[in-house]
C-alpha positions as CSV (number, residue, x, y, z in Angstrom):
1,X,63.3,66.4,92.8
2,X,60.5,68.5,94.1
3,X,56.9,70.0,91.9
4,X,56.9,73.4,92.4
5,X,53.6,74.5,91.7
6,X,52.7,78.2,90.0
7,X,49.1,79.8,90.3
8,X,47.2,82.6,89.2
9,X,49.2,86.0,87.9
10,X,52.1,83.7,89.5
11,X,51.7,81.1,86.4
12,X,50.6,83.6,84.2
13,X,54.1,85.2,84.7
14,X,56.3,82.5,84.2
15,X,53.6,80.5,81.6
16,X,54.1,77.3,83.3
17,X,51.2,75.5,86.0
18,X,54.2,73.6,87.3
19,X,57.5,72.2,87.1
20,X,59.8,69.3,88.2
21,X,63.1,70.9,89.5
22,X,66.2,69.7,91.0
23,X,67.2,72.0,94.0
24,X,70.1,72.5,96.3
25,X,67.7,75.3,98.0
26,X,67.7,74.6,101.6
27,X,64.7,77.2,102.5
28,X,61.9,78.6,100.1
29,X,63.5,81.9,99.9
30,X,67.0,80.3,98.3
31,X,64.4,78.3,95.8
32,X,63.3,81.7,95.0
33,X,66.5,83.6,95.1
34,X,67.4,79.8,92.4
35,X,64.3,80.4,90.6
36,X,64.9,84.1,89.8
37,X,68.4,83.5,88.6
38,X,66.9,81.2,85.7
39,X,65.0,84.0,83.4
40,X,63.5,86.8,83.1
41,X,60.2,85.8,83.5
42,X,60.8,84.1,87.2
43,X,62.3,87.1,87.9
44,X,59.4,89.2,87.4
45,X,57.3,86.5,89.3
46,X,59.3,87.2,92.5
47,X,60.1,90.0,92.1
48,X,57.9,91.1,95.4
49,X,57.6,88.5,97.6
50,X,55.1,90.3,100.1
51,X,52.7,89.5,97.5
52,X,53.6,86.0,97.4
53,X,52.1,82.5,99.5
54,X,53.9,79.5,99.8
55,X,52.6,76.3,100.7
56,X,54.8,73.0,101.2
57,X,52.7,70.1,101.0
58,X,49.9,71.8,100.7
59,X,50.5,73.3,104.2
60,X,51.1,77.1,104.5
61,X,54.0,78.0,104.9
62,X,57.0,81.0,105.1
63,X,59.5,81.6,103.1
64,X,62.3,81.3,106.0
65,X,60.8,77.4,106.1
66,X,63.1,74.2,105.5
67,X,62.5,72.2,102.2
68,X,64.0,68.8,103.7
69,X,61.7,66.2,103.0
70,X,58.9,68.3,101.0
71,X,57.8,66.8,98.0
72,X,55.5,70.2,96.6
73,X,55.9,73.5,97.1
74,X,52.8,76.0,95.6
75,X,53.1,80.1,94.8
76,X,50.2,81.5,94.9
77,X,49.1,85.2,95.4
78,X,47.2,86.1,98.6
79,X,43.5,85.5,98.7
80,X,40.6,87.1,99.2
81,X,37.2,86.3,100.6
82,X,34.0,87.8,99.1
């Protein structure tokens, strides 16, 4: 099992702040490619990933990266100072 965590226009898109999932994703991108086979709405989430974070652990990360072991993984859009 692994949280996967939504922020932002992320969560508003899907209308969850996180789930609990059970994954045979080996990388980020296959949770994605998983995620955006489930509806619609994850669909639209991911649908451009260059506007997408991902952290694992609270560690940034990339989406080629290895979910062995991780026990979170966060979307998130970039951010921006100001």
């Amino acid at each position: 099992m692994i949280d996967v965590l939504y922020f932002a226009w992320v969560r508003e898109r899907i209308g969850l702040p996180k789930e609990r999932i059970e994954t045979q994703a080996e990388t980020v991108a296959a949770l994605v490619e998983e995620l955006k086979g489930r509806e619609a709405r994850y669909e639209l989430a991911f649908a451009d990933s260059d506007a997408l974070r991902v952290a694992l652990d609270q560690e940034l990360s990339g989406f080629d990266a290895p979910l062995a072991g991780v026990r979170e993984v966060a979307f998130f859009p970039p951010m921006t100072g100001g």
